[in-house]
C-alpha positions in Angstrom: 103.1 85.8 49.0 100.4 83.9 50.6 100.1 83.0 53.7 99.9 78.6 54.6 97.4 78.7 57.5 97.9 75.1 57.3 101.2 75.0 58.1 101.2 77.6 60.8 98.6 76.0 62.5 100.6 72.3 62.3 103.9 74.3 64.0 101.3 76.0 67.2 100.5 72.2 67.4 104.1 71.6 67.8 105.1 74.2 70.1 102.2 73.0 72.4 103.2 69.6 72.3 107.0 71.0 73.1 105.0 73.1 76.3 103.6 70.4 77.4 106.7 68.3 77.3 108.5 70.7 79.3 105.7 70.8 81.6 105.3 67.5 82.2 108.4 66.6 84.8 106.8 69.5 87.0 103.6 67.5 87.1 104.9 64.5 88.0 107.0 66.1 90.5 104.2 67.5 92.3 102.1 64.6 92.3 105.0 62.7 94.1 105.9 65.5 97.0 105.2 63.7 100.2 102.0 63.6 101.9 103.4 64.7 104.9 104.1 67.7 102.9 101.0 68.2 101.7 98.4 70.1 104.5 96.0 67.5 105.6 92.2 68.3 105.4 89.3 67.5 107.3 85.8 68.8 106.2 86.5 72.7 105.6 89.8 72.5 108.3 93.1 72.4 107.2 95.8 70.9 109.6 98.2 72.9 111.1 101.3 71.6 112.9 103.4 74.0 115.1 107.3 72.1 115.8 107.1 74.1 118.9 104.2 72.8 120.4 104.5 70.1 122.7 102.8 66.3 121.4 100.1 66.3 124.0 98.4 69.7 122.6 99.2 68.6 119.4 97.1 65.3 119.9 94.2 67.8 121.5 94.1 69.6 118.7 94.5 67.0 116.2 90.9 66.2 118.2 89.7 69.5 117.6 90.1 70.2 114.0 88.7 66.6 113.3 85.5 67.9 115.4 85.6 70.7 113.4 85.8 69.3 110.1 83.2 66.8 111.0 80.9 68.7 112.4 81.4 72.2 110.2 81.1 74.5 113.3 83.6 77.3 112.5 86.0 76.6 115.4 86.2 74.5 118.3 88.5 75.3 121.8 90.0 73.8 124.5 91.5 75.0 127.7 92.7 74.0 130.7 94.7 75.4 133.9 94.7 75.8 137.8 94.8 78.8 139.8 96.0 78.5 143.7 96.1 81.8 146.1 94.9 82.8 149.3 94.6 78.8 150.6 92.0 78.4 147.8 92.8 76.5 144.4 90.5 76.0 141.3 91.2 73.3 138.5 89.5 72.8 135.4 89.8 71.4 132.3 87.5 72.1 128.9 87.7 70.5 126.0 85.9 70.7 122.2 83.7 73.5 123.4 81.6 75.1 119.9 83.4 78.2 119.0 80.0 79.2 117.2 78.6 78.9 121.1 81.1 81.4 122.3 79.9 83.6 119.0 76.9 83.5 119.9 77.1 85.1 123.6 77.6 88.3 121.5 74.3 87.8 119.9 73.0 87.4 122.2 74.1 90.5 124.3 75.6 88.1 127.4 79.1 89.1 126.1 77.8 93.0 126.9 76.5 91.8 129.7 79.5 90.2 131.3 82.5 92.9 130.3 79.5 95.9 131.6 79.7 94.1 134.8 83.4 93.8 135.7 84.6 96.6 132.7 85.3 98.8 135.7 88.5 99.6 137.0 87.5 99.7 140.5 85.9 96.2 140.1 88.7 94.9 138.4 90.9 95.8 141.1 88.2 94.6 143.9 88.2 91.0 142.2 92.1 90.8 142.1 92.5 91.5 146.0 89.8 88.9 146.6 91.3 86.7 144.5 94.6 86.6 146.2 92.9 86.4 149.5 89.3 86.5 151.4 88.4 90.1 151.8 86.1 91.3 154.6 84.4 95.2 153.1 87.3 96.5 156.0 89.9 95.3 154.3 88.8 95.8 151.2 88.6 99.8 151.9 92.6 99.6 153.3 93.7 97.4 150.3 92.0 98.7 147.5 92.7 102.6 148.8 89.1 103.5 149.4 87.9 106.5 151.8 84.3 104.5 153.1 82.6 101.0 153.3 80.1 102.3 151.3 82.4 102.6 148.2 83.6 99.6 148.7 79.5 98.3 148.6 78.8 100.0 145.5 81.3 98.6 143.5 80.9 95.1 145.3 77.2 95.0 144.9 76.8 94.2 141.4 80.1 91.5 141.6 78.1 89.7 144.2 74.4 89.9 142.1 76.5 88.4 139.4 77.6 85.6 141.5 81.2 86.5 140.7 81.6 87.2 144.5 79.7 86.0 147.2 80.2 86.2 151.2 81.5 82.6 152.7 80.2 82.8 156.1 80.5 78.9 156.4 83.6 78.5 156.1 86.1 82.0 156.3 83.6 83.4 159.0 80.9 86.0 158.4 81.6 88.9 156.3 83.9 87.3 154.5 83.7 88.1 150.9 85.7 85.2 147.8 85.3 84.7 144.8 82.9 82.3 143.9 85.4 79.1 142.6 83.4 78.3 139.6 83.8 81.9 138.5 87.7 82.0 139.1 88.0 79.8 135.5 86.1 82.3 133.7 88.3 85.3 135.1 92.0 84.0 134.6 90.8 82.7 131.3 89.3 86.4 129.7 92.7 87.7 131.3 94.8 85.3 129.3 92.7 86.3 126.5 93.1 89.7 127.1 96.9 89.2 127.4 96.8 87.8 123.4 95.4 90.7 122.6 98.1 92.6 124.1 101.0 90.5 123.0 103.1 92.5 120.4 104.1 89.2 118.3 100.6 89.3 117.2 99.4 93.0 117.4 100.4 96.3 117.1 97.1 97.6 118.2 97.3 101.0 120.2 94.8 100.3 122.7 96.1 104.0 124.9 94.2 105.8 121.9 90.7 103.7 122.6 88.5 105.7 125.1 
């Protein structure tokens, strides 16, 4: 028996007309879901909403991804926050600063630089005392633990050549060492980051097992 291309061909056309039938109310559907539904877009940046977040932030960085978009820098970041200890307080507030910027302070080796400079435990611990209080180097050996001033120099000497910490002889007396107050931003802020990277909601990351 032969075989009626024809006719087989006539019923594929009819099953596809059938497919697309079905298919149709699925369209449709889709075309109508809410826009508020649908993620907004601005250049390459998608909107993302957060219910937790409060409406302020949200407005900031409604800002943000707009400046993004616009602009096509990869990222863009804002911060803001006040620190108050030792009869000293620091306030400061940044906004749609060039995440490609930031990027490029590892380029550039500044990044290196920066975490060389402070990447010390001793240092690390030097800059928290002074931050909760104006040190003098006496002090400084009695709260930090040390044996001899000139410990406490050698780890203070390169804090104050990067102008992290410098002596305030004008105004907590002579030999009075503080943190220099448009450094204290810079310090709470690559702690918070630092506390992100820590945070178990977003990382498991055994950081023990780095040397």
């Amino acid at each position: 028996m032969e075989r009626d291309y024809g006719a087989e061909i006539d019923a594929l056309r009819e099953e596809l007309k059938e497919i697309r039938r079905l298919l149709q109310p699925r369209a449709e559907a889709h075309s109508k879901t809410p826009a508020a539904e649908m993620p907004e877009k601005v250049g390459h940046v998608y909107k993302v909403r957060t219910v937790e977040a409060d409406e302020n932030l949200i407005r900031v960085l409604d800002r943000l991804e707009n400046s993004c978009g616009e602009s096509g820098s990869s990222g863009r970041v804002a911060y803001a926050g006040v620190f108050s200890s030792g009869g000293r307080q620091s306030t400061w507030v940044r906004e749609n600063v060039n995440a490609d910027e930031l990027l490029s302070l590892i380029e550039s080796g500044e990044a290196v630089k920066v975490l060389r400079c402070i990447g010390n435990n001793d240092r690390l611990r030097m800059l928290l005392t002074i931050l909760k209080k104006p040190m003098t180097v006496a002090r400084l050996v009695e709260e930090c633990g040390y044996n001899s001033t000139g410990q406490v120099y050698h780890h203070l000497k390169p804090l104050i050549a990067a102008d992290l910490v410098v002596e305030d002889s004008e105004n907590e007396g002579r030999g009075v060492y503080v943190i220099q107050p448009h450094r204290v931003q810079g310090i709470i802020m690559l702690l918070a980051g630092i506390s992100d990277m820590l945070d178990s909601r977003y990382t498991r990351g055994d950081w023990e097992a780095i040397e």
